[in-house]
Residue, then its C-alpha position, 0 to 999 in steps of 0.5 A: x617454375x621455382x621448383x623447376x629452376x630448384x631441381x635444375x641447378x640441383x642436377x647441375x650442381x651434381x655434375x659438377x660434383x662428379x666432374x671434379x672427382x678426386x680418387x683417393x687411395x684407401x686409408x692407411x694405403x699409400x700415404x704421400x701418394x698424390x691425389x688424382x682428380x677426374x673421372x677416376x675408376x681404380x686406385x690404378x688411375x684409370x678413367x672413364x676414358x682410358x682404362x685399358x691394362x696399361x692405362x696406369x699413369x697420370x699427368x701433373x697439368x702444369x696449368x693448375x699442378x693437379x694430377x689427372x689420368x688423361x687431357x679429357x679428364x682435366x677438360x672435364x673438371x677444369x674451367x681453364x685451358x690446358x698449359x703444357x711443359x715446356x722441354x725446360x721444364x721436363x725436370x718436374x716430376x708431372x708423371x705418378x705411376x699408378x700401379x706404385x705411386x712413385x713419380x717420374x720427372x717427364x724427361x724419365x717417363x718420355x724415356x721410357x716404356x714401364x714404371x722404373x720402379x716396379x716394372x709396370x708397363x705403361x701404354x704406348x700409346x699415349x706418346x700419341x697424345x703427348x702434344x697436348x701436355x707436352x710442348x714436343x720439338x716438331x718431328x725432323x723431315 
């Protein structure tokens, strides 16, 4: 029985771990780039969950600061609830692009439909998502 309960919170504590993944780019490559946390699969951002050609942004949670590729992610790794930008706040630079690793404010990025600086596009699809990170004005109608 004491072994059982050993190789469970063995197998748990290991989920855990994986769950709070944090992508670092190769040393001596892009220094001063934000880490990202999550199920992290390239040096590009993307995750288990979105990893498609453009899925090369990540998202700067206002509740906990930390940079991840997608809401599941922070689900994930992350034992609080989600907090979103207010439009007030959309100044911050919350953005990282994951093809340069410049980061774009969210007023920028909501603006756009590619990196500013080096032409990648992103997907636009994600403005499907945007209500979850972003507190966005009801549509007029």
């Amino acid at each position: 029985m004491v072994n059982e309960q050993a190789a469970l919170e063995h197998a748990e504590a290991e989920l855990a771990d994986a769950a709070l993944m944090v992508h670092t780019p190769p040393a001596g490559e892009q220094t001063g780039r934000p880490a990202v946390h999550g199920a992290v699969v390239d040096d590009a951002t993307r995750c288990v969950h979105y990893n498609g050609p453009t899925d090369i942004v990540a998202i700067k949670f206002r509740c906990c600061g930390r940079f991840y590729p997608c809401f599941q992610c922070h689900a994930d790794a992350e034992q609080h609830p989600p907090a979103r930008w207010a439009p007030a706040e959309w100044a911050e630079h919350g953005i990282l692009c994951g093809a340069c690793g410049r980061t774009l404010s969210i007023d920028e990025y909501r603006a756009v439909s590619g990196c500013p600086a080096c032409g990648s596009a992103f997907n636009d699809g994600c403005r499907l998502h945007a209500h979850l990170y972003f507190e966005v004005p009801p549509a007029a109608g």
